[in-house]
N, C-alpha and C positions, 0 to 999 in steps of 0.2 A: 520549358514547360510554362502554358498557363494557366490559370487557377481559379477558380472564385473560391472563396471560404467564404464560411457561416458561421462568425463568431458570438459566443454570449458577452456582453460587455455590462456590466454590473457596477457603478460608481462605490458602492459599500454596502453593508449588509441590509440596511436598511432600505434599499432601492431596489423596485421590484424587478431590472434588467429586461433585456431583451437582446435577439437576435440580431447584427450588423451582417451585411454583407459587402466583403472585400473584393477588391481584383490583385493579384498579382501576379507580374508576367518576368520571362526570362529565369527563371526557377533550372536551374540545375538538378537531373536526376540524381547524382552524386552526394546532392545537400543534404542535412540532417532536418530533420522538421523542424526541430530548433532554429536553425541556421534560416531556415525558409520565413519563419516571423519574426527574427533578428528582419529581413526583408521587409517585412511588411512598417515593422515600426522606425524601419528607416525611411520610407515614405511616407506614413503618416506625420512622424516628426518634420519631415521638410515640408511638409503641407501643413504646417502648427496644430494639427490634429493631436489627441492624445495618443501615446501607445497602447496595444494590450499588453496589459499586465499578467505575465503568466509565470508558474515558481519553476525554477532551475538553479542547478549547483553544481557537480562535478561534470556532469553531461559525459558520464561514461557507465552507468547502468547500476550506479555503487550506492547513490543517499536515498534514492526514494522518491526524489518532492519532485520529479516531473509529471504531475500527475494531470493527464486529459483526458478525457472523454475523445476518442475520433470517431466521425461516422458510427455512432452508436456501441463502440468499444472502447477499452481501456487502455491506452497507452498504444492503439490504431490494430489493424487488422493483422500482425505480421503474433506468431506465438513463442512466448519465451524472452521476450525483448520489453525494454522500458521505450518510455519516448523519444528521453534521448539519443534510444538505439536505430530509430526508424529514420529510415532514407526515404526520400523522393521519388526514387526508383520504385516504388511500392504503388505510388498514385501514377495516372493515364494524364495526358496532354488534355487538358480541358477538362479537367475532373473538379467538382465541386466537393470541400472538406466540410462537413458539419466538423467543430470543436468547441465543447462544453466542457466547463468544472464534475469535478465529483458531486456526485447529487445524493447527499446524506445528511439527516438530521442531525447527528453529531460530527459534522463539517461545512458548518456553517460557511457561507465565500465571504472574502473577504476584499476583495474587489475581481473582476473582471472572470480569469480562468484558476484564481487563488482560491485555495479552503484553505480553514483556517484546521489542522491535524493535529491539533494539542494536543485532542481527547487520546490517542496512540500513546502520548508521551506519560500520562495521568492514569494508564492501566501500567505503564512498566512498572511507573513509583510505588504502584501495589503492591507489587510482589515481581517484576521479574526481571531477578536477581539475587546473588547468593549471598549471605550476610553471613555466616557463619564463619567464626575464624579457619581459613583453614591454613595459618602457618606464612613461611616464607613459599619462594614458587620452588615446586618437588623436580626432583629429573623428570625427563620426559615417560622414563619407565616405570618409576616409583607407585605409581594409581593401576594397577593393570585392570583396563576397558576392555571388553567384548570387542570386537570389529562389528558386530550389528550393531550394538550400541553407539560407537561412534560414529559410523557412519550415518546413524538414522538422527544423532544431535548433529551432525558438519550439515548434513540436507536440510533440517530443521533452521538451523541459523544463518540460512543463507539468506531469509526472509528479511526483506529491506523495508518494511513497514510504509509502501508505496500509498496501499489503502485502496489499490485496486480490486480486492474481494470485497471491500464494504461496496464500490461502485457497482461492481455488477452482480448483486445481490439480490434478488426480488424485497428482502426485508432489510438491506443496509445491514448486514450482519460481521462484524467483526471474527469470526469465530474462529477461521482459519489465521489468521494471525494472531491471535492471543496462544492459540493450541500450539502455534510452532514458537512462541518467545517461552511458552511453561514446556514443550519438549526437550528443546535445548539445554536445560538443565535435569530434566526428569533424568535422559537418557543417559547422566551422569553421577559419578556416585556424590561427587562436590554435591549435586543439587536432588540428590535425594531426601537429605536432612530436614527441607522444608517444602517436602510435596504439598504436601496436605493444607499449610497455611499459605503456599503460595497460588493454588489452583482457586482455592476460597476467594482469596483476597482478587484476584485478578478477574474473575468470572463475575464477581460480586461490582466493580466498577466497571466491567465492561455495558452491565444490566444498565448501572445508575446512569451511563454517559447517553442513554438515549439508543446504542446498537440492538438491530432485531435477532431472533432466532436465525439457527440455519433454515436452511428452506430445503436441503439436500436433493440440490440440482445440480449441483458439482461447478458452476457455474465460477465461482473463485477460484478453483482449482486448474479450470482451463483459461483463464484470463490473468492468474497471476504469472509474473513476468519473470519468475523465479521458481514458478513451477514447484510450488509448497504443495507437498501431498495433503488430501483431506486424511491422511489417517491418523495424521495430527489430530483432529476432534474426535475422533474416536479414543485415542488415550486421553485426551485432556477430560473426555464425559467420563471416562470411566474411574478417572482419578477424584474428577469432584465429586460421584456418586459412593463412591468410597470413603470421603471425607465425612460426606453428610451423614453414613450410616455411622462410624467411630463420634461425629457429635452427637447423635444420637443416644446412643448406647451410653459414654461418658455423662450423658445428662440425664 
């Protein structure tokens, strides 16, 4: 396969970047996209050019940080997959890839196809997580869970905090991921103990980091790669609306 790509190439944050265009040829359908700009910056490298710089880590669909923009979607046109789950078999012989960073106020780039995804790491520290002592670890039977309940926490915390609902957000909105790291423990009785200060505290740094409202287009919903149900934000509103009314009242 041959190729041209459209890449954004960005020296640091402070550089207002722009678009390059590549060639690369002999592309195997088989490759992984990854594998396809491992390609590229092996050409550029022999031609003393610099690489792009793009984030990757396990390249099997499990941390998150492959995170691009392809052709105007999140992690390319294929659904339920991250990037480094997309093959080359997806693009035509002479097809041209636009590939861009996440485009969000609180994901700053940090060079080239990099954002910088603190802000994800600075809402868990909030609250999501269970601090309450609860013991040494119980047998597996000793807590008895609902099966809706645990099923609807194991689908909740499958979410790999990739940041692909902020990208394809009309408002950059966080909401579907915050909603499924405070599900994951709501739907538990471990993390029932601290619903109420932990949906506060999370929702509350989610505001400060710069993230917008939802915009309920569902739009995260079908673009994340893990396929996080929005019905996550619907328990997570309706827990911090319950929070506010008990501050309320207590005040």
């Amino acid at each position: 396969m041959d190729l041209t790509l459209k890449i954004w190439r960005q020296k640091n944050a402070t550089d207002r970047g722009g678009i390059l265009t590549y060639k690369v040829t002999g592309v195997s359908p088989d490759s992984s996209f990854f594998e396809m700009l491992d390609m590229l910056n092996q050409q550029l490298i022999e031609g003393n050019q610099e690489p792009v710089a793009f984030d990757h880590d396990c390249r099997e669909g499990i941390c998150g940080t492959c995170s691009l923009f392809i052709n105007g979607r999140p992690h390319g046109p294929k659904r339920g997959i991250t990037t480094c789950q997309l093959h080359m078999r997806s693009f035509s012989n002479g097809d041209t890839i636009y590939i861009e960073p996440w485009r969000a106020r609180a994901f700053p780039v940090i060079k080239d196809l990099i954002v910088d995804r603190g802000a994800f790491d600075k809402i868990i520290q909030a609250g999501g997580y269970v601090s309450v002592n609860t013991g040494g670890i119980p047998d597996a039977n000793a807590i008895p869970v609902p099966k809706f309940n645990a099923e609807r926490s194991m689908d909740a915390a499958a979410c790999i905090g990739c940041g692909a609902c902020v990208a394809s957000c009309a408002n950059a909105s966080a909401m579907l991921f915050v909603s499924a790291k405070i599900a994951q423990f709501d739907y538990l009785p471990q993390g029932k103990v601290e619903t109420t200060r932990r949906v506060q505290a999370m929702v509350q740094a989610m505001d400060a980091l710069g993230f917008g409202n939802c915009s309920n287009m569902y739009a995260c919903e079908a673009e994340c790669p893990k396929e996080i149900s929005i019905a996550n934000i619907a328990l997570m509103n309706r827990n911090f609306l319950k929070a506010k009314v008990c501050a309320e009242k207590e005040g």
